[in-house]
N, C-alpha and C positions, 0 to 999 in steps of 0.2 A: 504494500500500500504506500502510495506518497505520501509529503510530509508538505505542510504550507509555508513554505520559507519564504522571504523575499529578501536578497540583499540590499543594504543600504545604498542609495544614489546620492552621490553631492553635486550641487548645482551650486557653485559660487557666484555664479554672473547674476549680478541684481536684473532682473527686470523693466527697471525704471531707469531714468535719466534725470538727475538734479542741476538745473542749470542756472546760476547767481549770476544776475547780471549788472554791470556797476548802474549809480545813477544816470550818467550821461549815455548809457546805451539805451538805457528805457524810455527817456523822453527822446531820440530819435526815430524811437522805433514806433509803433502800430501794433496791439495785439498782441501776439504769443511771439515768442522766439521762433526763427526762423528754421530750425531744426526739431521744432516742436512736433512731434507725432504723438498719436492719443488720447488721452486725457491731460489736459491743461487745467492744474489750480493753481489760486493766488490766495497770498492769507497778509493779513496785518493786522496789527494792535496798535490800540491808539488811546489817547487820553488827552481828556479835556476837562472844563472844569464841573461841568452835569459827572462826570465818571471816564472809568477806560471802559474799552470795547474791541472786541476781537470778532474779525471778519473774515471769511470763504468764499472764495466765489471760484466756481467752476466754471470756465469759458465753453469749452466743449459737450457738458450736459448744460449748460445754464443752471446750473443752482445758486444757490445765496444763505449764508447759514451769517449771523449776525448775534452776538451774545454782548449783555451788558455784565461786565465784573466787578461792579459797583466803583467807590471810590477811593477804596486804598491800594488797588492792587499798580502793580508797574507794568509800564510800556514791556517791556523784558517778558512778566507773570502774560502779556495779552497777546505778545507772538506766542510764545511756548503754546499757550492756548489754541491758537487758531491753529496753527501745524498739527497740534494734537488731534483736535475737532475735524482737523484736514485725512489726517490719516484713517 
């Protein structure tokens, strides 16, 4: 009779493509990076004096995810945020 083995497989190659772009590349540019394939997200944290807020927005499905994190938290705690919310 067989036995159900399966050997281990490693896949080290990510999936994905993380691409940081300086500021003066993005206000020349339009939209998504130009090497952009598949899903395209954007995320930012922000604070004002109403509170910080951490944002999502998916170019390629159109989504929009928007949370308020009241008023003590940091620009820093509202990226970590959206990235998180992003993943």
């Amino acid at each position: 009779m067989g036995v159900d083995v399966m050997r281990p497989a490693y896949n080290l190659e990510p999936p994905y493509v993380v691409t940081m772009l300086m500021r003066e590349e993005w206000t020349k540019a339009t939209g998504a990076p130009p090497a952009a394939k598949g899903l395209v997200w954007f995320t930012d944290g922000t604070k004002m004096r109403e509170g910080t807020r951490a944002g999502v927005y998916g170019q390629s499905v159109r989504r929009r995810l928007s949370s308020s994190l009241g008023r003590y938290a940091t620009v820093f705690q509202a990226d970590i945020y959206a990235i998180l919310a992003c993943a």
